[in-house]
N, C-alpha and C positions, 0 to 999 in steps of 0.2 A: 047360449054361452054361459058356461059358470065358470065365478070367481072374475079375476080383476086381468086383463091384457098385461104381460111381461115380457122383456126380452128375455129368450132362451136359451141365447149361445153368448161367449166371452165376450165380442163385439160384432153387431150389429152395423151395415151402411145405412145412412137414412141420403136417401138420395130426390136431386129435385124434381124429377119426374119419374111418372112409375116405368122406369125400365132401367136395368142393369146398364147400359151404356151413358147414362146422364151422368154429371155432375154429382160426388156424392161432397153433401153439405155440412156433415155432421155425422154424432155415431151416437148407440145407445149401446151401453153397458148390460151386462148378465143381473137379471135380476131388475132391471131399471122399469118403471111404471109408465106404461104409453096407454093415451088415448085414444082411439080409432074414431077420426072424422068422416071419412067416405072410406069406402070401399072401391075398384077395382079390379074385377077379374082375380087374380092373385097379390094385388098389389093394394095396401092401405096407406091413407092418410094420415098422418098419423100426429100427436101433440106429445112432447116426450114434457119429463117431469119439471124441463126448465122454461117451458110451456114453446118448444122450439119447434117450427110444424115441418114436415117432409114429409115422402114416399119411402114404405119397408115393405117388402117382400114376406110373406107369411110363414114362410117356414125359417122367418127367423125369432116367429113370435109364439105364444103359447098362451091360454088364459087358464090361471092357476086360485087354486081356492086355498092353499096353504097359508095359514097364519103362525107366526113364532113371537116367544114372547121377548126374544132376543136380533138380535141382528147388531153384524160386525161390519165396519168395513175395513177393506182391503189396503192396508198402506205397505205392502212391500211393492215391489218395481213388477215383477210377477208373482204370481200363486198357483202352483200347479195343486191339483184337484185331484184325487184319486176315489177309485170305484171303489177298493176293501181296503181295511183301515191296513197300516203298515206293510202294504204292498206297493213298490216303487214301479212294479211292472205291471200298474193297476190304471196308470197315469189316464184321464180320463177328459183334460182340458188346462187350461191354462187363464186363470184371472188376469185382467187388468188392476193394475192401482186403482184406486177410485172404485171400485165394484163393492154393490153394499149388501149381502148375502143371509140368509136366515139364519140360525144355525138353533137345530135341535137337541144334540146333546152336546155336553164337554166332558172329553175321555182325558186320559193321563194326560198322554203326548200325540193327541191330534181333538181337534173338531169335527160334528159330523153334520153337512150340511146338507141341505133340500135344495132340487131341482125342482123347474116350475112343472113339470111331467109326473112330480115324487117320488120319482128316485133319489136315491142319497147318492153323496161323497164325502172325504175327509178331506182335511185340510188339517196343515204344521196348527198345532196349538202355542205358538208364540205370543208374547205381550200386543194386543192391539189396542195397547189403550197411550191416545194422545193427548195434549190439549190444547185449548181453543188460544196458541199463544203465536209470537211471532217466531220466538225460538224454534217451537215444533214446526212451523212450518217451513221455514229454514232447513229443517234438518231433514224433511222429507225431500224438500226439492231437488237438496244436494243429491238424493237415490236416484234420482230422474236425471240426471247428467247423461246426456250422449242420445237420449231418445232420437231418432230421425223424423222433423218434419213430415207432416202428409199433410198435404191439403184437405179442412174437414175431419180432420182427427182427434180425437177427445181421449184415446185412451194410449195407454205407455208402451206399445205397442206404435204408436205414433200419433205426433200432436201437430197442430197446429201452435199458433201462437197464444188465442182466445179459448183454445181448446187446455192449452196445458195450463195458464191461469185459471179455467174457470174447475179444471180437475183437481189443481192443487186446494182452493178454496176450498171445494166440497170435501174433499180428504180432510178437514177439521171444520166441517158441519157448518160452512160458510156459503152462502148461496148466489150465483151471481150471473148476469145472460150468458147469452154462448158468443155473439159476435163482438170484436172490439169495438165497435162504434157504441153499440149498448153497454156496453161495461164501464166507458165511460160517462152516459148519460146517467149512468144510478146514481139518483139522489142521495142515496146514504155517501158517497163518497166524496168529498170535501179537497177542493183542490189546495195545494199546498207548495210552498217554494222547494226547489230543489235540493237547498241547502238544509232546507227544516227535515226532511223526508228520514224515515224510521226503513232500517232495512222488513224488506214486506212490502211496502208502500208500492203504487202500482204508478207507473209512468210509459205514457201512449203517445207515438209517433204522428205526424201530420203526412199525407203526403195530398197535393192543394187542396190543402185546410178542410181534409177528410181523413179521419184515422182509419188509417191501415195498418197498426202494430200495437201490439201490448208488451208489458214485462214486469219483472217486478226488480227493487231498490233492493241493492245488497248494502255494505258498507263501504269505508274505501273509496267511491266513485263507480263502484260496478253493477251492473245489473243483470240478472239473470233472465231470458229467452227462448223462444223456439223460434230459428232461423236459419235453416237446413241442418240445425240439429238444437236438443236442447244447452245453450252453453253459459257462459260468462263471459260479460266481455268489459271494455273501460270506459268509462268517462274521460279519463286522462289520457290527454295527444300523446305522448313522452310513454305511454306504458306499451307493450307489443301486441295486447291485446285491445286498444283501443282500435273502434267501428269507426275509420274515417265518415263512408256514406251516410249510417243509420244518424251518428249524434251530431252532424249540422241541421238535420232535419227540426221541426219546430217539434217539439214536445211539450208537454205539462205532467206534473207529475199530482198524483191523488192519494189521500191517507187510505187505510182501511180502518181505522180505529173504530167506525160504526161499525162493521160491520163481526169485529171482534168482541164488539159489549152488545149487539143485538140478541 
């Protein structure tokens, strides 16, 4: 094998047994770096970049020897991908948010980026450039409004709950587990009252006094979610959007302030 194991296609299932019919637990991204612990037949073990382990299937992987001395990632909602530059009927894929991709040259009005196989595509040469702020992060999430829930979903194409927090982080170079129970166990995160909390701030649900929910603090009283879709909803009884079920539950709410100065 030469060069470093990668996902190949826009999203990848990482599922908890090697077969198509299991449980899928998680996803890897185009581009995303996996470990191969054991092999099976067609089916690898795999350790993806947030050290999250499951089963992928090989023809969703590729091992690629291309190095660039640049790489973008992907903050619009989708990125479609084309095979010749300024051909719309060239369309050749579709990025997820969060995909973090090579890119070898910068042309007028597109980029032209590497497949893990070397083949190229283009891509909108638009502004990707964010920062590590609570604003920006804010302003990207609002893009992710409506996504629909998938169990195991990490990309904008569908999220989970853990999956749409830990996307949004890494979309401004923030790094964080995949599951909410570990997201709340990260030491960098510093719990904090509710009333103190900074929109961004992440606040996770109990259900018997085992978290089952994440999201993050908007202003106002509201928070934003993935719960059978990505949404917003209140803290305040009196508002129409306020989650009777979700906010009697016990929650705590946690900064990220480490995790914006790390």
């Amino acid at each position: 094998m030469n060069g470093r194991w990668v996902t190949s296609v826009a999203v990848a299932p990482m599922h908890a047994k090697p077969t198509f019919s299991s449980e899928m637990v998680s996803q890897s991204l185009f581009w995303d770096p996996i470990d191969v612990i054991e092999k099976k037949d067609n089916w690898n073990l795999i350790k993806s970049l947030d050290g999250y382990e499951a089963w992928m299937h090989s023809f969703y992987m590729h091992a690629s020897s291309i190095c660039s001395d640049r790489e973008i990632m992907i903050i619009d909602r989708n990125m479609p991908v084309f095979s010749k530059k300024n051909d719309l009927n060239s369309l050749q894929m579709v990025l997820s948010f969060g995909s973090k991709v090579p890119v070898l040259h910068e042309h007028e009005d597109s980029l032209e980026i590497a497949f893990p196989d070397e083949t190229r595509g283009f891509i909108s040469n638009d502004s990707f450039k964010v920062e590590k702020s609570r604003n920006d992060m804010l302003s990207l999430s609002r893009n992710l409004l409506g996504v629909p829930y998938l169990w195991g979903g990490t990309s904008s194409f569908g999220y989970d709950c853990s999956g749409f927090v830990q996307s949004l982080l890494k979309s401004l170079n923030m790094s964080i587990a995949r599951d909410s129970s570990d997201q709340h166990d990260d030491d960098r995160l510093s719990k904090i009252d509710l009333e103190d909390a900074e929109p961004g701030d992440l606040i996770f649900f109990f259900e018997d006094d085992k978290i089952n929910h994440v999201g993050f603090i908007l202003e106002n009283n509201k928070i934003m979610h993935c719960s059978g879709e990505v949404k917003i909803e209140s803290f305040n009884e009196n508002d129409d959007d306020y989650n009777d079920e979700l906010f009697k539950k016990k929650h705590v709410a946690k900064s990220i302030t480490n995790l914006l100065e790390d």
